[in-house]
N, C-alpha and C positions, 0 to 999 in steps of 0.2 A: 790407860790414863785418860783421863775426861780432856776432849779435844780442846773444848775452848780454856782451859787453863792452861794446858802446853803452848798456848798460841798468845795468852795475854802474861806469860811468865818473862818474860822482855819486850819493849818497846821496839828495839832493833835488833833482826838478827841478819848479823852480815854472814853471806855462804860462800866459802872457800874451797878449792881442791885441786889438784894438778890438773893441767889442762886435757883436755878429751875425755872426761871422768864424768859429765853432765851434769856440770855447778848449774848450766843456766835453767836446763830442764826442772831438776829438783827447785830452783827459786823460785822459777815459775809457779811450780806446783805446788809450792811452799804459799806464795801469795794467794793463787785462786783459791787455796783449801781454810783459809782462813778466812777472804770474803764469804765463802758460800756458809760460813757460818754466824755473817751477821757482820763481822769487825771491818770498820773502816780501813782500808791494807793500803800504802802507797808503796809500788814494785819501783826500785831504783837499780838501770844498770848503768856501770862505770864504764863498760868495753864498746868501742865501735863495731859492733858485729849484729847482723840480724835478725838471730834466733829469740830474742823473746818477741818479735813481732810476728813471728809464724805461731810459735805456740798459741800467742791468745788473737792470733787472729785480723790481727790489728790491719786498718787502708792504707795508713803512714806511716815512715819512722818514727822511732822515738826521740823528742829532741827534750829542751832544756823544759820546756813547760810542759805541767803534768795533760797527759791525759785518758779518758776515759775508756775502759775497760769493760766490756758485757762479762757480766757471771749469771751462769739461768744455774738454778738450783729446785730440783723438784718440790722440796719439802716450803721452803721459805721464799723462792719466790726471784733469790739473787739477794746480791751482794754489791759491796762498793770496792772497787779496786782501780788502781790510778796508776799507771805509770811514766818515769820519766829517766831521762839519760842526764848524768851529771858528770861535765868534766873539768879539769882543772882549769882550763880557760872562760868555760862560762861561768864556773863559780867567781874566778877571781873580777870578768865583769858585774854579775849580779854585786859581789860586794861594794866593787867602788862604784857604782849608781847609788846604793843604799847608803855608800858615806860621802853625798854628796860631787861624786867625781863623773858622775855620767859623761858629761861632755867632754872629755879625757879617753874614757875607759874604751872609745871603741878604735882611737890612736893609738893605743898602747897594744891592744890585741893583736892590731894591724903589721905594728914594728915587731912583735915577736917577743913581749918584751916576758913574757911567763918564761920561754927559752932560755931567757937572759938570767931574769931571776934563779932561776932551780939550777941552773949551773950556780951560780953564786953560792945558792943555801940550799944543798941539797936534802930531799922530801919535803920544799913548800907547797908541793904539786900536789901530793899527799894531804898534807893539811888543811889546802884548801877545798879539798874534794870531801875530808871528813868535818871538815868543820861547816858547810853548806847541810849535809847528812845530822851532823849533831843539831842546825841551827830550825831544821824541821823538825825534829824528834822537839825539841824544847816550845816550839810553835802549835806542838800537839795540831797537828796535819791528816794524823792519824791511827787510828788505836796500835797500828802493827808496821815498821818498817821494816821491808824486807831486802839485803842488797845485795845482786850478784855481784860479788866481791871480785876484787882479781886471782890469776892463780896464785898456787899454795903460795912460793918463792917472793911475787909480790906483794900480795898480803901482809905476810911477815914484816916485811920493809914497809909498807904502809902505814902500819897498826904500830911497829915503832920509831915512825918518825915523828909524832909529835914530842915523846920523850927527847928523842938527839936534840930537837930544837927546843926544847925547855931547857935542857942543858946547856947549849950554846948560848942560846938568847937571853940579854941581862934584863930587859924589860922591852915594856915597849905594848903594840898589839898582837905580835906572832906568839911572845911569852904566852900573853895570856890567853890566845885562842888555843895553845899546844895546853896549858892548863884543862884548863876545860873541856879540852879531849881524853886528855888524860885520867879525870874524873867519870865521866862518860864511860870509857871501856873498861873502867877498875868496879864500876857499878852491875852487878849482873839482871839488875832489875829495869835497866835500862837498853843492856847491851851485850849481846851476846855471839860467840861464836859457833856456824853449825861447817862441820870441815866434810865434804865427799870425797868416795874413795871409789874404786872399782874392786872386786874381790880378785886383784893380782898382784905379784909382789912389789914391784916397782911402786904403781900407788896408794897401797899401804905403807910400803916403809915412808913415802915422802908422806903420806898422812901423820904419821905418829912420829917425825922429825918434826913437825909442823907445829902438832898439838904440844910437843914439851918447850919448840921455842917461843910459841904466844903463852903458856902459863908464864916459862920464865923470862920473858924480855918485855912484855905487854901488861900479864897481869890478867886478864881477859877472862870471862868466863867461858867457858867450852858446853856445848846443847846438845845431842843425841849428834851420833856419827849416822851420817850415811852413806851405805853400802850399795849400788846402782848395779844394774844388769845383774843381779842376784837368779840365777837358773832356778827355776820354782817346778823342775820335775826332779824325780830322783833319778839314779842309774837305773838303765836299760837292761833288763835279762838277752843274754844273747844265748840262743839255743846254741848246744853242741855238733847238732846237726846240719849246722848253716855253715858251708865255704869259708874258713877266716879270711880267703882274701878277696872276697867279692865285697861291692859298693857298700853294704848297709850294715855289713860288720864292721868293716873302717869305721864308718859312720858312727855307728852306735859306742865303739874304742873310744872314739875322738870326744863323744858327750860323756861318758863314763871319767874318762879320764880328768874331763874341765870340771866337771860336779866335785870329784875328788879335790882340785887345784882351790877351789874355791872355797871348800868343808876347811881345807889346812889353813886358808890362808884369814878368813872370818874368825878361823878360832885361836889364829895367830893375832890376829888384830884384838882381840876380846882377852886375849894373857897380856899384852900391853898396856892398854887403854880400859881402865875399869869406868867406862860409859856405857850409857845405854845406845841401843844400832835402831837403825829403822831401815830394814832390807825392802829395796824396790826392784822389783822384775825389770826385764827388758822393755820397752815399751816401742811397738812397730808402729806408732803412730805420735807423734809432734803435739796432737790434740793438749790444751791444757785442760780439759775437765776430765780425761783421762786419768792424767798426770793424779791432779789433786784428789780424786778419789781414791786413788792408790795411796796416796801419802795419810788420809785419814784412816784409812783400813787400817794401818802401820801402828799410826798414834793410839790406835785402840789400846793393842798389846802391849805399848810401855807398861812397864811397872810404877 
């Protein structure tokens, strides 16, 4: 597949997987591989956790405002990439500044009042997190949003809580921001789903529980699967001659055996799920320009 149309085939792709699976590594390299091919990327993560500032390298965290990204690219020179952390309390500040409530909004943060609310109306927390997300993509910010989503399980509930609250809510602002959302993720040219997996049972099976409850409770488009820590040698010949119980036959059992674990369980995910896969190897290194080179190699081989 020609890279930069898999990359400009949605404006947003939010990336999901169960936890320890390397949602945030693949977004990462989801982001840099996109810059380094020219497209304006803003990298958005929702979780308070460090790891996309290791991979790209970053002096600071990531807070509410965007910022700038080095991508060195041999051919082109680099790229534009921007990140920033969005959460449901800085969104729900940014908004009320924006509707005139500034001088309020940072008493209300103060008192805990997001707490208050999301107990009251549960996933406003949700909506405000996607509706900040939707309100850049419509601001055209930049050609490609990319967002380390939450895990699989929160996700779900994420992605369908602006429905709950369109159906609760008789009108008002929240209707119609859950509106709006709702259009957004039913749009695939806008917004898409890309879900990680590891090639083991446990997250596969939560992968493809995942993928049938955002078709059926969301609506959402679903983007290539990806498979991480994918072993990229085959089984080991072990000679007849060699000790079975010394170190390197264990050894060489234990790789044989995972390679096998791995063949069953990819081709148990591929009799499920009729998407296309992007297999990424192990990666001993954090580097994001690692990351994204491996992800473009990947994009080649779609169909």
């Amino acid at each position: 597949m020609d890279q930069f149309t898999f990359f400009t085939a949605s404006r947003i792709v939010i990336v999901a997987g169960k936890g320890g699976v390397g949602k945030t590594t693949v977004s990462a390299g989801l982001a840099m591989a996109a810059a380094q091919l020219g497209l304006r990327v803003l990298f958005v993560e929702l979780d308070e956790k460090p790891g996309p500032e290791r991979i790209f390298g970053c002096a600071k965290p990531l807070g509410y405002d965007s910022i700038e990204i080095d991508v060195v690219d041999p051919q082109t020179g680099g790229g534009h990439l921007s990140a920033r952390r969005i959460t449901a309390q800085a969104a729900l500040s940014d908004y009320l500044d924006n509707h005139g409530l500034g001088r309020i909004s940072r008493r209300l943060m103060k008192s805990g009042i997001l707490d208050i609310v999301a107990t009251a109306a549960p996933g406003i927390d949700d909506l405000l997190v996607l509706g900040k997300i939707k309100a850049l993509e419509h601001e055209r910010v930049a050609d490609l949003i990319v967002v380390d989503g939450p895990a699989a399980g929160h996700a779900v509930s994420m992605l369908t809580a602006p429905r709950a609250l369109h159906q609760s809510v008789g009108g008002g602002p929240i209707r119609q921001q859950a509106e709006e959302i709702l259009e957004l993720l039913a749009d695939g040219a806008r917004c898409q789903i890309m879900l990680v997996t590891l090639p083991e049972t446990t997250p596969v099976n939560e992968l493809v529980e995942t993928a049938f409850a955002l078709e059926e409770e969301v609506g959402v488009q679903l983007g290539p699967l990806v498979i991480n820590n994918v072993e990229d040698h085959g089984e080991l010949f072990i000679s007849g001659s060699l000790n079975p119980q010394s170190a390197i036959v264990r050894a060489a059992q234990f790789h044989n055996s995972r390679i096998r674990l791995q063949s069953q369980e990819i081709a148990r995910l591929a009799k499920s799920l009729a998407l296309p896969t992007i297999a990424l190897p192990f990666f001993p290194t954090t580097s994001g320009g690692v990351i994204a080179s491996a992800v473009l190699g990947q994009i080649r081989l779609l169909a």
